[in-house]
PyMOL Python script that loads the backbone (N, CA, C, O; Angstrom):
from pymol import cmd

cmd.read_pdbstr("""\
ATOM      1  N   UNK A   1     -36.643 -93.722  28.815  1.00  0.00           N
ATOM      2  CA  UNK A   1     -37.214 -92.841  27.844  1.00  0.00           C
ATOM      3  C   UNK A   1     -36.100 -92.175  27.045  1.00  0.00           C
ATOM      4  O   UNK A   1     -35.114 -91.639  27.549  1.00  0.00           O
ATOM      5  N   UNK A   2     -36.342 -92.260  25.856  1.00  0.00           N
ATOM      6  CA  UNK A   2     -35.061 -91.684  25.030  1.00  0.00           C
ATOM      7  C   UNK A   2     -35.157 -90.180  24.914  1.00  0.00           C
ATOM      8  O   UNK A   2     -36.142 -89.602  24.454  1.00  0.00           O
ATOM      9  N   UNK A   3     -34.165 -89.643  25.321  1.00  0.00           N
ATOM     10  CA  UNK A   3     -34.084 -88.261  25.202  1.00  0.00           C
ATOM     11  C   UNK A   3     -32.771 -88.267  24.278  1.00  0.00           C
ATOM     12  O   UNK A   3     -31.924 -89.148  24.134  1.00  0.00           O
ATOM     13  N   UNK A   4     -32.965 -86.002  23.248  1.00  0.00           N
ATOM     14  CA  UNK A   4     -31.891 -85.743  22.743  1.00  0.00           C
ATOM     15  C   UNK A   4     -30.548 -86.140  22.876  1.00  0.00           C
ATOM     16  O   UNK A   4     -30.181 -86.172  24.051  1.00  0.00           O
ATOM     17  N   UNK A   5     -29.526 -86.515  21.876  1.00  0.00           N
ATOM     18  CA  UNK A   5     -27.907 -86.754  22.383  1.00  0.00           C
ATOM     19  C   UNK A   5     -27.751 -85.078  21.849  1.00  0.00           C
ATOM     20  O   UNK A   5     -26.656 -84.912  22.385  1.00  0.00           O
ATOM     21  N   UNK A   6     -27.927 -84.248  21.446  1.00  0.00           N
ATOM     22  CA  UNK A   6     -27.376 -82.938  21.365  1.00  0.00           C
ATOM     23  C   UNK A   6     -29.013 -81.920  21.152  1.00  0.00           C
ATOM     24  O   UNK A   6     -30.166 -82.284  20.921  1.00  0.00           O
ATOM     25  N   UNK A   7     -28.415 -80.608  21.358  1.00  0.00           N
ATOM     26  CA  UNK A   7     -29.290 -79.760  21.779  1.00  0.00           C
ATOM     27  C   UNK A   7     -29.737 -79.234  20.633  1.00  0.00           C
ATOM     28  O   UNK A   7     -28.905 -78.802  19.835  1.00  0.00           O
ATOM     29  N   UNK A   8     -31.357 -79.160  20.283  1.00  0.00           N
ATOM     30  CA  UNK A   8     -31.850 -78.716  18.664  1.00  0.00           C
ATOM     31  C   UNK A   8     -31.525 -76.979  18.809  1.00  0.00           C
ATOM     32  O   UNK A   8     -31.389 -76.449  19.912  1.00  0.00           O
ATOM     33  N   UNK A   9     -31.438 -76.290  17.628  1.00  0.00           N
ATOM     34  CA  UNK A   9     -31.339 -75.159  17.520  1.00  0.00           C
ATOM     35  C   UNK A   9     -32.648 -74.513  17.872  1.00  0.00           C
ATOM     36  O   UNK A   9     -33.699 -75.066  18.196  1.00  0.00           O
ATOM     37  N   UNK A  10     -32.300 -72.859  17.710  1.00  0.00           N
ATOM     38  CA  UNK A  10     -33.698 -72.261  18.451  1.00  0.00           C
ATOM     39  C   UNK A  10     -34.366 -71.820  16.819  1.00  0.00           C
ATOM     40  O   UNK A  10     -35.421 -71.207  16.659  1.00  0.00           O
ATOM     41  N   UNK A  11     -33.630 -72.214  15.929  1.00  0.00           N
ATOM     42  CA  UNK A  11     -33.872 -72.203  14.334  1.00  0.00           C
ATOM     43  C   UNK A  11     -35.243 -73.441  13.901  1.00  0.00           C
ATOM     44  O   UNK A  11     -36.342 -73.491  13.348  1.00  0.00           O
ATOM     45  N   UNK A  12     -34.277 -74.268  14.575  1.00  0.00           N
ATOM     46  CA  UNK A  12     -35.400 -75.592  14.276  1.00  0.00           C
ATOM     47  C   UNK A  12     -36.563 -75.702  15.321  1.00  0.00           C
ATOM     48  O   UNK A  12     -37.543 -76.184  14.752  1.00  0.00           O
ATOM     49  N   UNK A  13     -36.728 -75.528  16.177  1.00  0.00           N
ATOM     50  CA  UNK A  13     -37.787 -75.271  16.892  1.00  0.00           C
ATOM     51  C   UNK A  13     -38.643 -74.095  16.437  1.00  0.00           C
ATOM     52  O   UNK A  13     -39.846 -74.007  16.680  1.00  0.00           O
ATOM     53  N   UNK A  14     -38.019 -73.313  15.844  1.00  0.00           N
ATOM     54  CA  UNK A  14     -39.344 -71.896  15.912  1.00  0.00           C
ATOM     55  C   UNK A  14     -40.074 -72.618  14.443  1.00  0.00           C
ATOM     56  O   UNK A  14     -41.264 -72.507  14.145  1.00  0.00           O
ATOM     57  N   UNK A  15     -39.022 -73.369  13.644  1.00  0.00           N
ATOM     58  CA  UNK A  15     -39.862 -74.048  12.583  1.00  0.00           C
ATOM     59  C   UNK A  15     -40.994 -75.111  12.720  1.00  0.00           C
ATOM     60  O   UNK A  15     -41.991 -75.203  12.004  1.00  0.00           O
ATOM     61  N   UNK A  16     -40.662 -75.861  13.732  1.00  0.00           N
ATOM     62  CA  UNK A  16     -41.771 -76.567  14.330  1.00  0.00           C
ATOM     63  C   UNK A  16     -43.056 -75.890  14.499  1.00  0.00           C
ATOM     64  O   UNK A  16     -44.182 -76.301  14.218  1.00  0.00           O
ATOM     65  N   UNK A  17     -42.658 -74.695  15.048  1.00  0.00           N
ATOM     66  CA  UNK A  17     -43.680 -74.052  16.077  1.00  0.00           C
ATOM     67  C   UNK A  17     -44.348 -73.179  15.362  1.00  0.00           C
ATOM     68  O   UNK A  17     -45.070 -72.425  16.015  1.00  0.00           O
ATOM     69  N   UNK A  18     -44.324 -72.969  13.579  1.00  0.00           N
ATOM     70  CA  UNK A  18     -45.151 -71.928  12.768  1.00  0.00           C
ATOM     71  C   UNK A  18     -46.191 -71.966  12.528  1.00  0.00           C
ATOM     72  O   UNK A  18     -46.817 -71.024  12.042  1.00  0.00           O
ATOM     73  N   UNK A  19     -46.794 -73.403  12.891  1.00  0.00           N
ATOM     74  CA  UNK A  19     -48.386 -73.795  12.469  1.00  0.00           C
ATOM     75  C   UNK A  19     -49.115 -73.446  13.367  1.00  0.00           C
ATOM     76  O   UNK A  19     -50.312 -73.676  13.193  1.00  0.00           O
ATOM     77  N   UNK A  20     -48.584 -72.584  15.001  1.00  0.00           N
ATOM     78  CA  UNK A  20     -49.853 -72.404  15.817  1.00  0.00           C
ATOM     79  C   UNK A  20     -49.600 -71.129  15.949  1.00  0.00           C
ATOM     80  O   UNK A  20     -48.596 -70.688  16.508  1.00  0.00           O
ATOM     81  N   UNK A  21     -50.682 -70.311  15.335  1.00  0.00           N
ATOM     82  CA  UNK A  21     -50.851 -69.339  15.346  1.00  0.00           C
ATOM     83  C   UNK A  21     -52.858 -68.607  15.702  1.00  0.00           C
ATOM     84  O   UNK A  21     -53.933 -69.187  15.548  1.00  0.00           O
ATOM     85  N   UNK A  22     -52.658 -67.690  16.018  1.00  0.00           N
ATOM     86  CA  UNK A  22     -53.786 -67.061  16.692  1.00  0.00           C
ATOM     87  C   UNK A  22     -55.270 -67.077  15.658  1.00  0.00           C
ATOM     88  O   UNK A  22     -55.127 -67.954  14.806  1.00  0.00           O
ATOM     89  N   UNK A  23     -56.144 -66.609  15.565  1.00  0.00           N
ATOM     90  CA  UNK A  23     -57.152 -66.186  14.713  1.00  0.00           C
ATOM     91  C   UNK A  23     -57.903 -65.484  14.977  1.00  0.00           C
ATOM     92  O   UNK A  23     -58.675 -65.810  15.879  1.00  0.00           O
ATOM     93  N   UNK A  24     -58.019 -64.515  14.498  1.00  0.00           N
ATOM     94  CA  UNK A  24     -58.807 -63.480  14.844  1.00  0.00           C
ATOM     95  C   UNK A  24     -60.159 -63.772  14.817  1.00  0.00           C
ATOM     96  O   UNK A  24     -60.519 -64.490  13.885  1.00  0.00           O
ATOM     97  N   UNK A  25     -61.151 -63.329  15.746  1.00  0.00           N
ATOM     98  CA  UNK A  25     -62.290 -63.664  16.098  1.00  0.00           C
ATOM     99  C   UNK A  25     -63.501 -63.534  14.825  1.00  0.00           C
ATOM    100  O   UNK A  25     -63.209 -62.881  13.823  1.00  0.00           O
ATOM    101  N   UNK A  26     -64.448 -63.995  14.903  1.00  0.00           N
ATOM    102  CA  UNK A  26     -65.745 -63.968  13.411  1.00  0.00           C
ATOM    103  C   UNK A  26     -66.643 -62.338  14.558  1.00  0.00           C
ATOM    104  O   UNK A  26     -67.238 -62.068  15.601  1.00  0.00           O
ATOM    105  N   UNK A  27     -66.264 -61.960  13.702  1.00  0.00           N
ATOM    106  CA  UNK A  27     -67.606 -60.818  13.993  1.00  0.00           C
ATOM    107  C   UNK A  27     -68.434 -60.947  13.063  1.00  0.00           C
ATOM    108  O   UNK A  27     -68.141 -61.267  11.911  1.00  0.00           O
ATOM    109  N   UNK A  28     -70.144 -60.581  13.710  1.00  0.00           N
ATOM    110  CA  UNK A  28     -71.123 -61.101  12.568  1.00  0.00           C
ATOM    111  C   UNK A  28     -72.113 -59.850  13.188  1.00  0.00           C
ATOM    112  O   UNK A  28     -72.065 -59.301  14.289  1.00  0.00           O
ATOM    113  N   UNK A  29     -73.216 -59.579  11.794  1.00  0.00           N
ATOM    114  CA  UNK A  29     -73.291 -57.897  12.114  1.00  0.00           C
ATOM    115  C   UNK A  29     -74.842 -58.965  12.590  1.00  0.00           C
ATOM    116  O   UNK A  29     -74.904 -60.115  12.153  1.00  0.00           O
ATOM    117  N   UNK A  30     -75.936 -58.425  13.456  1.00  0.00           N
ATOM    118  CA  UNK A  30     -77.183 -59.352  14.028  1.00  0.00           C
ATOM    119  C   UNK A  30     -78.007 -58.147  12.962  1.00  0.00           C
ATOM    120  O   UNK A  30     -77.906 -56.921  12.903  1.00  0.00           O
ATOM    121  N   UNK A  31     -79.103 -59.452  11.947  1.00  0.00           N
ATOM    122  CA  UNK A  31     -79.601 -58.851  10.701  1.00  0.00           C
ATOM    123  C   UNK A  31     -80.874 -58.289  11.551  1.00  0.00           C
ATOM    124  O   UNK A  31     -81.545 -57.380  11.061  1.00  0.00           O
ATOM    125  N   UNK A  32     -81.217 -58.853  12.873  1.00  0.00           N
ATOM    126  CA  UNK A  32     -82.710 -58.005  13.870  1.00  0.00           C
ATOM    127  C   UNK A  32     -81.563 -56.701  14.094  1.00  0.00           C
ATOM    128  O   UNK A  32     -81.634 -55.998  13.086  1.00  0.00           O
ATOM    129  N   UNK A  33     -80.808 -56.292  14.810  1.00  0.00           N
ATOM    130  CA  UNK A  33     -80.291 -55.130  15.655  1.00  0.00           C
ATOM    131  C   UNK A  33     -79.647 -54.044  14.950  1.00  0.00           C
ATOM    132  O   UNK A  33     -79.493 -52.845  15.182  1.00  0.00           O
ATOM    133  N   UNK A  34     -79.162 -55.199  13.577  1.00  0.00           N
ATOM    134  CA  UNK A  34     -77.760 -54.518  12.959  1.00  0.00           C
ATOM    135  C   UNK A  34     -76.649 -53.885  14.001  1.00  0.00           C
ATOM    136  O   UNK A  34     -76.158 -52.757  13.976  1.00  0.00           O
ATOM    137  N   UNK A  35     -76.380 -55.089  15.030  1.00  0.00           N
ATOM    138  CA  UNK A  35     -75.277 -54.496  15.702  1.00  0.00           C
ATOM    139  C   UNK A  35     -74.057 -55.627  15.571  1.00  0.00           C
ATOM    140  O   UNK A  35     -74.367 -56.816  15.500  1.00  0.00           O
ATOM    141  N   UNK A  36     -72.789 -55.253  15.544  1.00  0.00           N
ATOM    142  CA  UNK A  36     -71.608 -55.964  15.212  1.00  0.00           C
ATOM    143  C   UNK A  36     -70.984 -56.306  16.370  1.00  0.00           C
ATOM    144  O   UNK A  36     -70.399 -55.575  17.169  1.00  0.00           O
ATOM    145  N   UNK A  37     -71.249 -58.083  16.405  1.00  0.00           N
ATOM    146  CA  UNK A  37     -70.740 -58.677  18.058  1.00  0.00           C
ATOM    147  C   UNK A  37     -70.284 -60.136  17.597  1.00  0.00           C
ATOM    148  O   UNK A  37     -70.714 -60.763  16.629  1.00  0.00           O
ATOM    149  N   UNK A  38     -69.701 -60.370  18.148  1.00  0.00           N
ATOM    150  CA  UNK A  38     -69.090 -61.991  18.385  1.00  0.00           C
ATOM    151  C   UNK A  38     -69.750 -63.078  18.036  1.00  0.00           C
ATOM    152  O   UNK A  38     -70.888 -63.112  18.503  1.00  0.00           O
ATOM    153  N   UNK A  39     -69.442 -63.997  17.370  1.00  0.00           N
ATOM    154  CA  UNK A  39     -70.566 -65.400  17.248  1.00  0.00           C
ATOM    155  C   UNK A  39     -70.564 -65.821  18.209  1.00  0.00           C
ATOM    156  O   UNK A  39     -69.568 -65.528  18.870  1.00  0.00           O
ATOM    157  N   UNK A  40     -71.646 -66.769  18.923  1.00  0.00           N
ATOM    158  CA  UNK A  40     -71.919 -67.547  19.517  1.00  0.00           C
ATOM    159  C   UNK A  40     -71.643 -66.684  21.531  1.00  0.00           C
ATOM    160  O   UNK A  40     -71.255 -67.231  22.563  1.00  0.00           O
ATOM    161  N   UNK A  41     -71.983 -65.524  21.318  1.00  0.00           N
ATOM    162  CA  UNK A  41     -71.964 -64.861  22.228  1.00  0.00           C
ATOM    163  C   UNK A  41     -72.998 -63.841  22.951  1.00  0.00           C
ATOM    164  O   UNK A  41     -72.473 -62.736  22.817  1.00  0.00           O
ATOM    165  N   UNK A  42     -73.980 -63.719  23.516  1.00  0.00           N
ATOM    166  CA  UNK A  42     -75.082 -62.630  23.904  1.00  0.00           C
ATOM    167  C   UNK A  42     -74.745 -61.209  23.505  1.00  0.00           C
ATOM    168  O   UNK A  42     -73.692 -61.421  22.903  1.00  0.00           O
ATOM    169  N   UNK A  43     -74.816 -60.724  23.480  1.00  0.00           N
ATOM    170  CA  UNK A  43     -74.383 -59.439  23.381  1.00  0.00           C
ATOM    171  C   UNK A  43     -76.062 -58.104  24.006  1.00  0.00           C
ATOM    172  O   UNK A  43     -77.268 -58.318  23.892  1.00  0.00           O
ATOM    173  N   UNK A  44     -75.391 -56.963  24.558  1.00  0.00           N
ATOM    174  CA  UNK A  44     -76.334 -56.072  24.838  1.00  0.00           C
ATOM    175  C   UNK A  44     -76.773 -54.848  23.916  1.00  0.00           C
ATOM    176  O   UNK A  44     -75.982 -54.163  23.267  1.00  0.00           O
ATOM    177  N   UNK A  45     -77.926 -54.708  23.949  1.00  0.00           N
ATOM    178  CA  UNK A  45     -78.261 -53.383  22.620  1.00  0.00           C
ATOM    179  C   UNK A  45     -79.301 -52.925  23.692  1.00  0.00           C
ATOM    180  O   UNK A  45     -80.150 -53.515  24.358  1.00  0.00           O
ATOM    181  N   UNK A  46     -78.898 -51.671  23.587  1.00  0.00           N
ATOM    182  CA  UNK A  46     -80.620 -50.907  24.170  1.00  0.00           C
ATOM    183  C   UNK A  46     -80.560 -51.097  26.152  1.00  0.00           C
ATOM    184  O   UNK A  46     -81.529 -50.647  26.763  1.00  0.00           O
ATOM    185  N   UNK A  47     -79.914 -51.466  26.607  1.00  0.00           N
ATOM    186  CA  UNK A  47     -80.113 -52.727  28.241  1.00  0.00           C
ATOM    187  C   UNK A  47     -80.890 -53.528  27.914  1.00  0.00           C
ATOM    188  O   UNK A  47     -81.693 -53.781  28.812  1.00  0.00           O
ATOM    189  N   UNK A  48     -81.139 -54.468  26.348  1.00  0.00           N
ATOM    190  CA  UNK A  48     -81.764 -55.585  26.650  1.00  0.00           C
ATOM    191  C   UNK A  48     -80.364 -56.675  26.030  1.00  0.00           C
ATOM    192  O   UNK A  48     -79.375 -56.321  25.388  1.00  0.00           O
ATOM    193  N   UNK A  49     -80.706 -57.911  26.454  1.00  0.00           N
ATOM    194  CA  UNK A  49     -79.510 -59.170  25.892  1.00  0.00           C
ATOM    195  C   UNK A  49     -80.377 -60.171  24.844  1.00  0.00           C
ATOM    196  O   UNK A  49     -81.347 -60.879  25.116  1.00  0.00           O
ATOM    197  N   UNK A  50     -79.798 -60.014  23.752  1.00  0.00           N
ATOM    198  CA  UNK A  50     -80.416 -60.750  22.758  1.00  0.00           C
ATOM    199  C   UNK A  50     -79.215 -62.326  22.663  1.00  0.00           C
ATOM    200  O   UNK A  50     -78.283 -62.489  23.449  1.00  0.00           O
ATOM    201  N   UNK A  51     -79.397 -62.820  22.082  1.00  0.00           N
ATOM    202  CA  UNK A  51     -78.493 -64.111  21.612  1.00  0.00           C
ATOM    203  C   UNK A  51     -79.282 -64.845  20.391  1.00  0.00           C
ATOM    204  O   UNK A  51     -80.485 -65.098  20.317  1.00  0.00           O
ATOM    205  N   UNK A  52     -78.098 -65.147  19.325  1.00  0.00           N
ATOM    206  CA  UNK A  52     -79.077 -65.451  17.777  1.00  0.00           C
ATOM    207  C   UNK A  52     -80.074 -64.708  17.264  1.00  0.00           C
ATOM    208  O   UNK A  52     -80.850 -65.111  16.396  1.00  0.00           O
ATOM    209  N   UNK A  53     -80.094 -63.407  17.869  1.00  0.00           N
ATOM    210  CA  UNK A  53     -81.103 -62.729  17.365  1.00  0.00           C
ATOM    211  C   UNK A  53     -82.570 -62.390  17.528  1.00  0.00           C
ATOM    212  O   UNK A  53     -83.480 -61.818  16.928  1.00  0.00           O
ATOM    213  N   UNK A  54     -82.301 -63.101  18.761  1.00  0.00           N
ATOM    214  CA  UNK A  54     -83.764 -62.961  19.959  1.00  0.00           C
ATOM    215  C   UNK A  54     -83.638 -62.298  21.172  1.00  0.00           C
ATOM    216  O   UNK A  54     -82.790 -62.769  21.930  1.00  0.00           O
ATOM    217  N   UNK A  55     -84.195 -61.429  21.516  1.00  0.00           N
ATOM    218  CA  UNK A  55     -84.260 -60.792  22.558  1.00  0.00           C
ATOM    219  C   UNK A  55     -84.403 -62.188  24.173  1.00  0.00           C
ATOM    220  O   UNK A  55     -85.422 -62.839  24.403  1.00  0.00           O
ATOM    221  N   UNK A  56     -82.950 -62.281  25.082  1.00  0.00           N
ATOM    222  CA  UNK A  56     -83.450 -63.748  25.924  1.00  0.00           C
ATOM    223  C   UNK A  56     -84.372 -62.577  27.377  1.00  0.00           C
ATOM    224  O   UNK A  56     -85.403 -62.928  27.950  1.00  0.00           O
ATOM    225  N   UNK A  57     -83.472 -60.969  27.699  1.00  0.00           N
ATOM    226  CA  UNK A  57     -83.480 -60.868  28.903  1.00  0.00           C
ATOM    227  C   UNK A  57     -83.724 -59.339  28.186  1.00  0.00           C
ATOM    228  O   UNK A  57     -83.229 -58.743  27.229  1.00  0.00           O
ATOM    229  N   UNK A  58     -84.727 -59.064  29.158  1.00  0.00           N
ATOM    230  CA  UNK A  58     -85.565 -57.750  29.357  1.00  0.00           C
ATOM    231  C   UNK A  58     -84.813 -56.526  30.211  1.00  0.00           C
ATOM    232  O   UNK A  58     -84.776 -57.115  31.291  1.00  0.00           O
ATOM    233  N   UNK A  59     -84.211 -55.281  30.472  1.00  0.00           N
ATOM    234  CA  UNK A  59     -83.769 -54.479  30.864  1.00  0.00           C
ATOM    235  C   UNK A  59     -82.991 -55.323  31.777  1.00  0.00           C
ATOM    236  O   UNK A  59     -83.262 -55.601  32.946  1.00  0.00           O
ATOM    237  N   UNK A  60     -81.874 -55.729  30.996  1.00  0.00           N
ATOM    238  CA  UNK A  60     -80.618 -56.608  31.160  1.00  0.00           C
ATOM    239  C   UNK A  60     -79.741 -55.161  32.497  1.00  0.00           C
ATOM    240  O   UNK A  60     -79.941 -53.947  32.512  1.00  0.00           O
ATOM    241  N   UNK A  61     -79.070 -55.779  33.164  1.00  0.00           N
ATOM    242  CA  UNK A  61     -78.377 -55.342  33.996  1.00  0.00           C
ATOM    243  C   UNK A  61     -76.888 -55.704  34.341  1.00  0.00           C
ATOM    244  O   UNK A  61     -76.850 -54.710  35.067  1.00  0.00           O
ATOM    245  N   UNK A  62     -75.748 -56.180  34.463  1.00  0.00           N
ATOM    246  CA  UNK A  62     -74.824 -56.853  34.579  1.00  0.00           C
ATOM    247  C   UNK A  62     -74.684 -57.066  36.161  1.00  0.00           C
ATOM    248  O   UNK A  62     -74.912 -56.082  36.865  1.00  0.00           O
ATOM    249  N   UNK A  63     -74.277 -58.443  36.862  1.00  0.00           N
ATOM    250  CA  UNK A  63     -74.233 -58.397  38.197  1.00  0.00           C
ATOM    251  C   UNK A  63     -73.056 -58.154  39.115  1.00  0.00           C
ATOM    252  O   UNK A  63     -72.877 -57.682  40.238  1.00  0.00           O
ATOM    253  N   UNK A  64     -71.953 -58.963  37.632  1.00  0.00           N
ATOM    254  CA  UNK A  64     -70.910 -58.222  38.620  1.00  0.00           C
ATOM    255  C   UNK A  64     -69.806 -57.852  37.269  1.00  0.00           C
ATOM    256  O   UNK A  64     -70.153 -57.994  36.096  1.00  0.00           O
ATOM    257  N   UNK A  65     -68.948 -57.544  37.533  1.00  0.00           N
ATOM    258  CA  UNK A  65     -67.939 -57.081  36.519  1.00  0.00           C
ATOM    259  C   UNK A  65     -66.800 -57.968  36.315  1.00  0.00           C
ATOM    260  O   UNK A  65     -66.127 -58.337  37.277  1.00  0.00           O
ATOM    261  N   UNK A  66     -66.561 -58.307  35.209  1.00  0.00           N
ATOM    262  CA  UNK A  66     -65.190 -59.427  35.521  1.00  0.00           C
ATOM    263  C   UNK A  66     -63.970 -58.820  35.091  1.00  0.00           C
ATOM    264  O   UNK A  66     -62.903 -59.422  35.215  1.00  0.00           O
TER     265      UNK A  66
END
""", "prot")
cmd.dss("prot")
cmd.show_as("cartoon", "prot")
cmd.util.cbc("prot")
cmd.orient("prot")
């Protein structure tokens, strides 16, 4: 397997490495609750758990804590 004959700089590597960068998450406001939560995530209003904008779970509770 061919490996380096000399050692790349820490110049040329961080240039490699500029295209991966983070993204900040989509917050989306729910047009039933008007509450501001995460896409594609449940979220709680009231102790009930809605998801897409439907109520799934009735006096929602959490079971354990992570």
């Amino acid at each position: 397997m061919p490996n380096p004959k000399r050692r790349h700089s820490s110049t040329r590597r961080d240039k490699r490495r500029t295209h991966y960068k983070a993204t900040p998450q989509t917050i989306t406001i729910c047009p039933e609750t008007g509450v501001a939560h995460t896409r594609h995530t449940a979220y709680v209003v009231d102790g009930n758990l809605y998801y897409k904008g439907k109520m799934i779970v009735e006096n929602y509770k959490k079971v354990a804590e992570v």
